[in-house]
Structures are given as C-alpha cells and as structure tokens.
N, C-alpha and C positions, 0 to 999 in steps of 0.2 A: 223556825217551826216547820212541821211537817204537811203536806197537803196529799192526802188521798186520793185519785183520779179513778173512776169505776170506768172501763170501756166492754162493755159485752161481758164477758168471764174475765177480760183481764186487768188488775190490778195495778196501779202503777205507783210507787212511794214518790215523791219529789222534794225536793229542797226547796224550799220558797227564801227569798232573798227580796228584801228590801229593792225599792229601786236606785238609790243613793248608791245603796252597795255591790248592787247588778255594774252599774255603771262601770267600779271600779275592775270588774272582772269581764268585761266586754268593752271595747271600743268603740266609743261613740257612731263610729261610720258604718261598725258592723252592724249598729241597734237602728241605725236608719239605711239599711240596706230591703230590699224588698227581698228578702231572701223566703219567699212564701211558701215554697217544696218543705219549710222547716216547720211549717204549721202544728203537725202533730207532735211535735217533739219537746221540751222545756228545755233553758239551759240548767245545766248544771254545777255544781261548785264544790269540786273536790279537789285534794292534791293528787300530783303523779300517781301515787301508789295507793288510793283508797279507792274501795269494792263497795258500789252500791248493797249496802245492806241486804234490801229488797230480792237482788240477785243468788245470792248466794240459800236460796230457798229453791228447792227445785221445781216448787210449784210454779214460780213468774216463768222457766224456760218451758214446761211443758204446755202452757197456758198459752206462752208467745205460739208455740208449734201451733196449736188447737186452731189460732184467730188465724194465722195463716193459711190453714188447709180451709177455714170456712172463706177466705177471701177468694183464695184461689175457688174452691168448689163455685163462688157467685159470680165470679168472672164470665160473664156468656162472650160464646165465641160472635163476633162481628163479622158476617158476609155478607155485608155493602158491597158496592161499589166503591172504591176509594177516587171521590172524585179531586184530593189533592194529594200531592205524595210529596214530603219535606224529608231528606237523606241527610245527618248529621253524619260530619265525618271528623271522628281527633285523630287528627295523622302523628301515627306514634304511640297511641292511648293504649300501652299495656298492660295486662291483667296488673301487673303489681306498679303502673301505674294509678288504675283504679283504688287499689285500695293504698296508697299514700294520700293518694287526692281526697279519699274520704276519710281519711285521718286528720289531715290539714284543716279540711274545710269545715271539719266539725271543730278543731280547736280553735280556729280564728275568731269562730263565732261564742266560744266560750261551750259548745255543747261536747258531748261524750262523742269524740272523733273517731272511733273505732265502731260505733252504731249508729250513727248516721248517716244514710244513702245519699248517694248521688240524687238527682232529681231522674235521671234517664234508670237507674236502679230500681223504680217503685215499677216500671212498667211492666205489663202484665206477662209478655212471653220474653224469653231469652236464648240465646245458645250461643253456638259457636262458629270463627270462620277459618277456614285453613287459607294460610298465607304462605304462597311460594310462588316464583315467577317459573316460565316454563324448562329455564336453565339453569336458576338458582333455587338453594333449599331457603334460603333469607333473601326474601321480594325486596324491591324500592317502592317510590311511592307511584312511578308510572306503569310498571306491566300491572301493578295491585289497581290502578285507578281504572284500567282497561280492562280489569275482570267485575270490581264492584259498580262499574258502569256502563260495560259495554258488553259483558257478560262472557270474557272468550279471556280467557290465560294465554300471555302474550310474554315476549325477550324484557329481561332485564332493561331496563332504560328507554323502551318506546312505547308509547301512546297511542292508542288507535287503531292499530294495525295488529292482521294475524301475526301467529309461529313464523310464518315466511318471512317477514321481514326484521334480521338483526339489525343492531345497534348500530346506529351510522351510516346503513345499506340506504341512501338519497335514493337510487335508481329503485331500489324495490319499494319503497314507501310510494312511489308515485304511479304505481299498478293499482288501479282504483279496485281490483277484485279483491286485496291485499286489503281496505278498509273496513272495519268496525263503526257501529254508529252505537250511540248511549241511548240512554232512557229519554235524556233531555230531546234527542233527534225524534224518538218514536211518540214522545207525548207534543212535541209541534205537529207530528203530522197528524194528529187527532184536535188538533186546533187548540189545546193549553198553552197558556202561557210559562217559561223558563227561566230560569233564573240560576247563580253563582254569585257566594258570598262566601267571602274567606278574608284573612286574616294574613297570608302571602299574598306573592305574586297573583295576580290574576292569570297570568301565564306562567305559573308554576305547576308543576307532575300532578298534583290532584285535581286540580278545577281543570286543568286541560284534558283530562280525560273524558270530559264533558263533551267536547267540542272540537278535539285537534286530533290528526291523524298524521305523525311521524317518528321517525327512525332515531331518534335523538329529543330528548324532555329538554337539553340545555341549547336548542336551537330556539331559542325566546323571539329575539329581535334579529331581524335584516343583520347579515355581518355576523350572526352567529355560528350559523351555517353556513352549507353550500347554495348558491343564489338561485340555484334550481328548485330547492325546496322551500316550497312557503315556509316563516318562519309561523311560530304558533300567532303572536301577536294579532299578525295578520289573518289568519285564520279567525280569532275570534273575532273582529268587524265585517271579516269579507268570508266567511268560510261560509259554507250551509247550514251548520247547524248555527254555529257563533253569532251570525250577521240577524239573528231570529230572535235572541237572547232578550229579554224586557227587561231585566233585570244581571246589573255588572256591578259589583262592589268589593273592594278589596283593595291590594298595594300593586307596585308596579306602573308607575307612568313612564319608567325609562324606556321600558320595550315600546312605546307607542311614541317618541317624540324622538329629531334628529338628534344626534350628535352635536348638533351646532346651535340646539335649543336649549334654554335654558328652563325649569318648570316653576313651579308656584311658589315652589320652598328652597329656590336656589341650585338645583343638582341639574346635572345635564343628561341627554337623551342620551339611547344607543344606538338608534339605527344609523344607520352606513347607507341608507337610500335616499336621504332628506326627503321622508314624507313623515306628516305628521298624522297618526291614526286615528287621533280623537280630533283633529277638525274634521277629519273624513267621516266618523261614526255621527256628527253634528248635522254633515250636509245628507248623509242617506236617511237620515230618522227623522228631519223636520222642528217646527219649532216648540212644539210638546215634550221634545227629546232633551233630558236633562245633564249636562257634565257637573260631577258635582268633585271636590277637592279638598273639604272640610268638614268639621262636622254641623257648624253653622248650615253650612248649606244643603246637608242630607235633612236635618231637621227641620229644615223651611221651605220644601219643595212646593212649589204652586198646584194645589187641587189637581189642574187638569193635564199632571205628568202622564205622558204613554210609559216612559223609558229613564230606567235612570245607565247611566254610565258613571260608578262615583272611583277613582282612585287619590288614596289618602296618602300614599309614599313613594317616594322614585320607584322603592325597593318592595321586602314585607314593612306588613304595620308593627309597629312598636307593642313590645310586649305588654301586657297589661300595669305591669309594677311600675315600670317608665313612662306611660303616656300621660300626655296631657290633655284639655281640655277640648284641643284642635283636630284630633282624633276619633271618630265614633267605636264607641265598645264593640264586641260583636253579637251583643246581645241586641247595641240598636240599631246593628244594619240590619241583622235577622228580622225585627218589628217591622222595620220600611220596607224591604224588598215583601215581605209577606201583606202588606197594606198595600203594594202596587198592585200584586200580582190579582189580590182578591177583588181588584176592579172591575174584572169580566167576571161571568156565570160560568165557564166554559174547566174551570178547574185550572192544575197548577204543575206543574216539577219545579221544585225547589232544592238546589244541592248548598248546602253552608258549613265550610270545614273549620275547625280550629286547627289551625296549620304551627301555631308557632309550640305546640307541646312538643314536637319531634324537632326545632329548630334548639329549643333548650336542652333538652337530653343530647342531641350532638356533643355540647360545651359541657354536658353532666352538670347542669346545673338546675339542678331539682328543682331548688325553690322555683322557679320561672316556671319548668315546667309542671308542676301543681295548679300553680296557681293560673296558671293557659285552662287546665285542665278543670278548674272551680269557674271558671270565665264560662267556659263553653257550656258544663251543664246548667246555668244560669239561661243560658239564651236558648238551650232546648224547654228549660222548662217554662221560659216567657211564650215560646209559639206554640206549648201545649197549654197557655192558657187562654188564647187568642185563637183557636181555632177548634174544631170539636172532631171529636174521637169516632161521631158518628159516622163521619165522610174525607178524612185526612188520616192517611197510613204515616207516620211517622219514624224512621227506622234509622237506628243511633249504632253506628260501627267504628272501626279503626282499620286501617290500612294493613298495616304492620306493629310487631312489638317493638322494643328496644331492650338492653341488656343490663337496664337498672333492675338490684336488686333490693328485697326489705328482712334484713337479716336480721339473725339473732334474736334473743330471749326477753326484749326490753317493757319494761313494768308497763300494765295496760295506763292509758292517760300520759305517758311520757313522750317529749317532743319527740314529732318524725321525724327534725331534720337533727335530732341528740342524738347523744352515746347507745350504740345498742347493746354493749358488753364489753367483754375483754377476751382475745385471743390468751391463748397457752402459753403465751410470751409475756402478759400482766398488760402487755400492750389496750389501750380503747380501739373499738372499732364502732363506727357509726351505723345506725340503722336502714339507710341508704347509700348502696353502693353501687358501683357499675363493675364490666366483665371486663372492657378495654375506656380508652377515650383519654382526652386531655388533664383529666384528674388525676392521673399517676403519679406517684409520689416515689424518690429514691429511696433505699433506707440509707438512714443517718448512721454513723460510725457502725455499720453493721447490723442495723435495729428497724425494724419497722417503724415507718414513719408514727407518730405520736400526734395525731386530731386533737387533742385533748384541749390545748389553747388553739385554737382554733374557730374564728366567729362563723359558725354553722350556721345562722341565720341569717348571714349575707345574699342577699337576693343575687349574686355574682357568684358566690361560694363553687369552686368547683369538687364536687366530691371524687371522693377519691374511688381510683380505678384500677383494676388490676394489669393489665396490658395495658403500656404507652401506643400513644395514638393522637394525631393532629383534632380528628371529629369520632366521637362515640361510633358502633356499627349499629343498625337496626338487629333485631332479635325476630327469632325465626318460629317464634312462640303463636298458638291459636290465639285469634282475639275475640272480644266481646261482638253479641250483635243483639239488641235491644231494641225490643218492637211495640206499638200502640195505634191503635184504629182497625180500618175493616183489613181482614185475612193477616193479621199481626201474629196469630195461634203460628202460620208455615213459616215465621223464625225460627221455629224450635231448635235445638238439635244439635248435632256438626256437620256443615254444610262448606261443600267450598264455598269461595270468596264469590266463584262466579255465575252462581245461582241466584244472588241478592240481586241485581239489576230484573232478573226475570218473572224471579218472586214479586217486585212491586208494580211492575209493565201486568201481570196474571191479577193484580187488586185494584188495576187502578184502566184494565182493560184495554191496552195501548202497548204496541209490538204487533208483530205475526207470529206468537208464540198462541197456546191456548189460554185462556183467559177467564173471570170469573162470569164474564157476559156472555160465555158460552152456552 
C-alpha cells in the first residue's frame, strides 16, 4: 500500500512494507543500528532500475527547492561564543568519496542511496578547502595537518614547523623560531581542556600536527630518526603542547614501548632508547590518570578519570569491517573523550580523525574505504547529538583527495561497487575506479582486463586502476568543509586550508589572532 506523508508544501509518496518483509530487504543489524541522522527518511523497496513514481512529477523537485530555500532562509546565523570546538577530520574523504559513501550508506540500509546525506551533509553552511603543500601541487597528510591546525602552509612531509624547514632538515627543525603551534596549543593557554582521537597512529601525520613540531612525519619513535631530534612519540608525553593533552586515544603503542617490550596483544616496541612512554605518561599524571588498551576498559573508566591515555593497536586500529569486540568504534571513542573533556566548565578543543578512509584508498580498496567513511559520519553525528549547537562550533573536513573515481552512466539504485557500463571495446567497466594504485590490471591476450566475474563486494577487492603503482597517490582535488554552531556561517566559500584553524581560534576566542570577543 501507499502512505502519503504531508511536510509543509511537500508531499512525499512512500512504499509501506510489512515488517516480516522490511526484514527481508534490510539486515537485521542495520534495523538495530542507531542510525538516527536517517530520521526523516523511510526505507524504500525498489529494484536497480525503478523511478519513484512521485519523482518524476516536477512538482515533488520544485517543492523540494521551495522547503530548502525556507530552511536555509530560517537558519539564524549564531554569534556565540563557541565555548567548545570539536574538528572532524576523514583523511582522504574526497568529494567523489563523499558521494560513494552516500550511496553505500544509503543502500546498506535498504534506503534510496543516491539521496541520502551523510549526517555532516545536513549541516547548515559549507564550502571549500584548497589543498597543496608549499612545494607540492598534491599535499600529504603533514604539511595539510600544519596548515588545518596550525594555520601556516608548510614542506611536504613536516609537521609544525615553517617554509624554512625541509624535509629531513633535524638541524632546522630544532630553531624554535622555525616552530608553529595548533589550535589545541592556543585553547590550553586559555585553560580548555584537549584532546586527539583517531583511528591511526597517535603519532601519525594528522594527530601529530596537533602537537609535534618536525622535519620528518615518519620520525615516530626513538631510532627513527636522528637522536637529536625528538621523536614525535615523545613529544606527545613530554612536548608542550602533548604533555597537556587530557584526552589520548587511538593506535600506536609501538612508538611508546622498547624494542625489547613486548605489549598487551603480543607485538613488540620500537624504540631503540629502552624507555617506556606510557609508564612515563602514568608517573607525570597521577593516580586519576587512566591507560586504557581495550575496549572493555575505555568503557569502564572510574568516574573520577582526569586523563585518559587509551592505545588499542601496536599499529592503526583495525578497519571497521575486521574489528572485533576488543576494539572501541570511533564513534565510542568520540562519546568518552567528549564525556571527559565536558568535566570542567572551562570548554574544550576536541580534534578526532577517521584516519583509515585514506589507509584503504592507498590499496583501492573502496569497499573499506566507504565504509571508514559511514563510520566516521556516525560518530560526527553522535557528538552533534551530545552536545548543543548553541556553544560547540563543530567543523567536519578532509586533508586531501585521492584519485578514486565514480564513472560512467550506471542505472540510479545500482550497486556502487557494480558494473558502471561498457567501454567501446564491449568490455564492463566498474563504477568505481582509481587514476593509478595497486589495482592495475594487464590486459589479457591483448584485451582489457574483463571485471565481469569478479566478486566486487569483497571488502578486499582491489579495484582496478589505471597506472600500476605499489600505494594509490593522493588527489590534488578542493575538499569539503562543513560547519554547525556559533560563527559556522565564515565556512562558507573557498578558502585555503589554512584559514580553518583561525576561523575556529576567532569562535571560540583563543589565539592572538582577532576574535569574536573582540
């Protein structure tokens, strides 16, 4: 039967379905997922190839227009004070990642995957950010972490530090006038509390841009470097801003334990100094001060936690599709560090990346990275519901692109990760593909390779790429930046990359820049 839905002027037709029979066209896990950004929406039950009736009336598009321009008109602009600032970052998350990711996530769930937003997509202002390092026209994820954090475009490959100091340059990194400090540095000195959550390394290119100031992103642990330069690791226990931090969660205990250690799940350290970081970060923080290793025990932290310190992998944490129980999502790190942090009155910087959508496109391996990428709007839109819009600036970017593409002409409702058509040769070509990467395929007796038998919904599946290549490159493409709370309107636009740090320091009144408390 058909169910009529009145919203203002707009009309909606729906398919109603049984629940027995909803069942069989959603998965159970999906019908008990808190997937609540999907509120306004019904599922639906069509094949690949069928047009909502309703649509093909031009009255439901010009009606949608209508509702939209009166939402946008009621939207008031918010000049709060932003007295907390939470920075989402998908390292990697390219425009035509976005809209696979909202194809998937709509189909997973059994809804019309082509109209369905992301949770960070409803928010009220948007625009754009230009991504290039000061030497290259395609950033990494450290000179980009040093411009959306520390607000200054900086060398391919370092952290922290001006134009002055290349890649490698130990001696020029250790000219303290040659240092950059983050947002996280300027909202300690206004007495908030700070915090990093991610999904890699904690001493990986993105979180460390928070807190680490060097000439090399793969100088992690003691022994990776030259012994002159602090390694990042150590920076974040013993650094200035690092040693401040109330909030640590992520992967990476190798950089913090010897060589000659072994860890909780069996792997051994890296450093090459025999000191162990987290008994260090234990004896400077007291008995409040929490190490946490599991997800058991993020989840059962004693009320009277100052600090957590949690690492859940030698390495990064395990992709969403792979993990197990023993693992926290990052949707519940995001919950706990956000329920530490709001322990004082005094407000907050909160930075939490979803770091493994740019580890999966490396290997062109879509499926992973989608689903990284349905992970992370999950946990943006749990802390926009855990916190209010009144006094939390919330701002949802990406580092860099990557050079997956969503081709061709393929029927709307048809799987993302299916056939998107056929080249001039009769040959299939898939809907997503990449420019170079590990995907690369020879042709067969002279023939373009043939996808056609091919399980394309193997969460491993490497798709195929045009240029052979060991790891995919990043794409030198504008990314998204998506904003909610007070002074959220000055996203608008295209802006470099490295205006975002200054923009939220001006909302949230903290820096020596001018500010909204002016």
């Amino acid at each position: 039967m058909l169910i009529r839905i009145t919203m203002g002027k707009l009309t909606v037709v729906l398919i109603a379905i049984f629940a027995s029979t909803l069942a069989n066209i959603i998965p159970q896990e999906h019908l008990e997922d808190d997937d609540s950004y999907m509120h306004s929406y019904e599922p639906i039950s069509r094949g690949p190839y069928a047009i909502i009736p309703e649509e093909t009336n031009a009255k439901y598009w010009t009606d949608l227009a209508k509702e939209t321009i009166k939402k946008k008109l009621n939207t008031p602009i918010n000049t709060n004070v932003a007295k907390n600032i939470i920075m989402f970052l998908g390292d990697g998350m390219s425009i035509p990642t976005l809209k696979a990711a909202r194809v998937y996530n709509g189909q997973i769930g059994g809804f019309d995957g082509e109209g369905v937003p992301l949770s960070f997509e409803e928010f009220p202002y948007s625009g754009l950010s230009k991504t290039y390092c000061l030497n290259t026209q395609v950033p990494d994820s450290a000179c980009t972490a040093t411009a959306y954090l520390c607000g200054v475009k900086a060398i391919h490959g370092t952290i922290g530090v001006d134009g002055r100091v290349t890649k490698s340059d130990c001696d020029a990194s250790l000219d303290e006038s040659t240092h950059v400090y983050s947002i996280a540095k300027w909202s300690q000195e206004q007495g908030k509390r700070t915090g990093i959550v991610t999904t890699t390394r904690v001493t990986h290119a993105s979180p460390a841009g928070a807190y680490a100031h060097t000439a090399n992103r793969d100088w992690e642990a003691y022994g990776d470097g030259p012994a002159a330069c602090p390694d990042i690791a150590d920076q974040l226990i013993h650094g200035e801003t690092g040693k401040n931090f109330d909030v640590i969660l992520g992967g990476g205990r190798r950089a913090f334990i010897p060589n000659t250690l072994t860890d909780e799940e069996g792997s051994k350290g890296k450093r090459q100094d025999g000191r162990n970081l987290i008994e260090e970060w234990k004896d400077i923080n007291g008995d409040n001060a929490h190490y946490v290793w599991n997800r058991d025990d993020l989840l059962n932290l004693p009320s009277n936690t100052s600090k957590i310190l949690g690492l859940f992998e030698s390495s990064h944490c395990v992709y969403n599709l792979e993990t197990t129980d023993k693992e926290p999502s990052l949707e519940e790190m995001t919950v706990s560090a956000i329920e530490l942090l709001s322990k004082k009155g005094d407000g907050y910087f909160l930075f939490v990346e979803g770091g493994r959508i740019d580890h999966a496109h490396h290997d062109t391996r879509a499926h992973k990275a989608l689903d990284e990428t349905v992970q992370f709007s999950k946990a943006i839109q749990r802390a926009r519901d855990i916190t209010s819009e009144e006094d939390t600036l919330i701002v949802v970017t990406s580092d860099h692109a990557h050079v997956m593409n969503v081709n061709g002409y393929a029927n709307r409702g048809n799987n993302i990760f299916g056939v998107g058509g056929k080249g001039s040769d009769g040959i299939p070509y898939l809907t997503l593909s990449y420019g170079n990467g590990p995907g690369h395929r020879n042709d067969v007796n002279g023939a373009r390779y043939d996808v056609s038998n091919d399980n394309t919904n193997d969460k491993n599946y490497e798709f195929p790429a045009l240029a052979p290549l060991g790891s995919e490159t990043h794409g030198g493409d504008d990314v998204g930046v998506f904003a909610s709370g007070p002074w959220a309107h000055l996203f608008s636009g295209v802006i470099q990359q490295n205006v975002i740090p200054h923009t939220m320091a001006f909302a949230a009144c903290v820096g020596d820049g001018p500010t909204a408390c002016d």
